[in-house]
N, C-alpha and C positions, 0 to 999 in steps of 0.2 A: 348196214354200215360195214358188214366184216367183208360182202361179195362186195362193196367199190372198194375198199383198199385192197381186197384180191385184185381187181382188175388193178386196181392204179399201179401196183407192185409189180403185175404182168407188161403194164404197154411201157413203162423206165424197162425192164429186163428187154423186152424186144427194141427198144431204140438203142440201148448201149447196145446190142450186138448188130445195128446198122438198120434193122427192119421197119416196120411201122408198124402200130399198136394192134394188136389181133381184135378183130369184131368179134360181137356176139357168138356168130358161128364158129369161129375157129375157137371160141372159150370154151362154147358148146362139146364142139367135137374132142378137145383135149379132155375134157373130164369127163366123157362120156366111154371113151377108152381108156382112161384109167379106172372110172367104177365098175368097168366090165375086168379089166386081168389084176389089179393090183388092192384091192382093200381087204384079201385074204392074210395078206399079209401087213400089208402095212395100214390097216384100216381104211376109215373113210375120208379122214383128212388128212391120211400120211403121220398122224402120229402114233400109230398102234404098237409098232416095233414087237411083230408077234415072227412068232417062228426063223430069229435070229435078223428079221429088218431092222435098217435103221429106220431112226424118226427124221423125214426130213425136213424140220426146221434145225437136229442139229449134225446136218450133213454139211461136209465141206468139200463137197464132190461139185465143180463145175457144169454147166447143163451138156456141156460136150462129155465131159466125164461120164453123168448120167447117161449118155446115148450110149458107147461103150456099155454098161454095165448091163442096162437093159437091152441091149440087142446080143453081148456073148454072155451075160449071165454072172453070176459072182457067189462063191460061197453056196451055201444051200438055194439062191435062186436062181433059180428055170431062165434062161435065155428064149429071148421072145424075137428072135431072126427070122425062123419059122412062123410064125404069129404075126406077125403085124409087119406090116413094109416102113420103111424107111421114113416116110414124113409122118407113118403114125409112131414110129418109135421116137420119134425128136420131137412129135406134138405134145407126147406125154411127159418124155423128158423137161417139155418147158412148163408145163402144169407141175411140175413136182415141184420147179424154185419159186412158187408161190407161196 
């Protein structure tokens, strides 16, 4: 029940911002690059809020904001510029406002 209202949550996020629903795969891919750089910190479903993370169910940070943060870094975390290109840093950006 909690992975279809993930997904339902995700394909409303990707139509308001113009897109169409992410398949399987691009679900795939977004949480599979966030389980690889980010659940040190902010666990495994984003509510860990360890080593000064937010939790992001209560972020009020934009998915474009989230791009920023995670590509030039913020506060005690690592910018991931280096690390990951451009559609993987906004694939995971969009997995985080789930």
């Amino acid at each position: 029940m909690k992975r279809n209202l993930s997904f339902c949550a995700l394909a409303i996020f990707a139509f308001a911002c113009g897109g169409s629903a992410p398949n399987q795969a691009d679900l795939n891919e977004r949480k599979e690059i966030y389980k690889k750089y980010c659940p040190a910190c902010h666990g495994e479903n984003g509510e860990e809020a360890l080593n000064g993370a937010k939790k992001f169910s209560e972020s009020i940070l934009t998915v474009e904001e989230r791009v920023l943060v995670i590509t030039n870094g913020r506060n005690m975390m690592t910018p991931f510029k280096g690390l990951l290109n451009e559609k993987e840093i906004e694939a995971v950006a969009a997995y985080t406002m789930v």
